[in-house]
C-alpha positions, 0 to 999 in steps of 0.5 A, spaced: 500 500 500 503 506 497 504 511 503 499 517 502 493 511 501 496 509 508 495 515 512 489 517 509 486 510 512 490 512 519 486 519 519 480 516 517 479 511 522 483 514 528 478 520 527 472 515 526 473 511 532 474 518 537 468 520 533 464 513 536 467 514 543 464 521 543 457 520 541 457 515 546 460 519 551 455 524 549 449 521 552 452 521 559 450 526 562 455 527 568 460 528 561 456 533 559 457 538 565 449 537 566 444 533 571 439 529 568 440 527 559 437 532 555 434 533 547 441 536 544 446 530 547 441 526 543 442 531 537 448 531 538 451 523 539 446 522 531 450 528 528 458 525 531 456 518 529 454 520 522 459 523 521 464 517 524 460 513 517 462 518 513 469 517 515 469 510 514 465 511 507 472 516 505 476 509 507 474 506 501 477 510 496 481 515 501 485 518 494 478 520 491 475 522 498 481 527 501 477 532 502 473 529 508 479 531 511 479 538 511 472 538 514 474 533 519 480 538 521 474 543 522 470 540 526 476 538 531 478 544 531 472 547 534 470 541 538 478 543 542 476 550 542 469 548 544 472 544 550 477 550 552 471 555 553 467 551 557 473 548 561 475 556 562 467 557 563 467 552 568 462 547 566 467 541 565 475 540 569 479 542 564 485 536 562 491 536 557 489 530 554 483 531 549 488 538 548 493 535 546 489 528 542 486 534 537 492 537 537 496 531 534 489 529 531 489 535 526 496 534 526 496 528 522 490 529 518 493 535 515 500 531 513 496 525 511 492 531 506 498 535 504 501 527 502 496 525 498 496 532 495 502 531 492 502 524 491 496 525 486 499 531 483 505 527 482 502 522 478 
């Protein structure tokens, strides 16, 4: 398997793994700061898991599909700043390591886009 079409396939299933466990986590309600579960938690775990099958759809053609990556690298950018604020706001304890995961997450997904970029342009 040729290295760009290996990262690609990493990025996806790494981040439709986190994506699972989120949705998941999503409907407990300690986890989310709140007392009881609420309507949005559902809202929200239906949205996560979606886009968790999108992502393993993009696995089976990762060259054609790259670009599922650059909204993927959005949406964990703003569930880290997300997480950040309510940390500072207090809502929930803040922790390095969810920082830390996304950071290295959109790391790779961009080094896996920017391979894949210049292997298909190389072609």
């Amino acid at each position: 398997m040729q290295r760009p079409v290996l990262l690609l396939r990493i990025s996806y299933w790494i981040a439709a793994v986190s994506d699972l466990g989120i949705a998941i986590l999503v409907w407990i309600p300690k986890r989310m700061g709140v007392t009881e579960t609420v309507y949005p938690m559902g809202l929200a775990s239906v949205v996560i898991f979606s886009w968790a099958v999108l992502l393993l759809v993009a696995d089976r053609k990762p060259l054609e599909r790259r670009w599922i990556l650059i909204p993927t690298i959005l949406v964990v950018a703003l569930i880290a700043f997300t997480r950040i604020v309510f940390s500072l706001d207090g809502t929930i304890a803040f922790s390095i390591a969810p920082l830390l995961f996304a950071i290295s997450l959109i790391t790779f997904m961009a080094y896996s886009y920017y391979c894949a970029n210049k292997y298909d342009t190389s072609k």
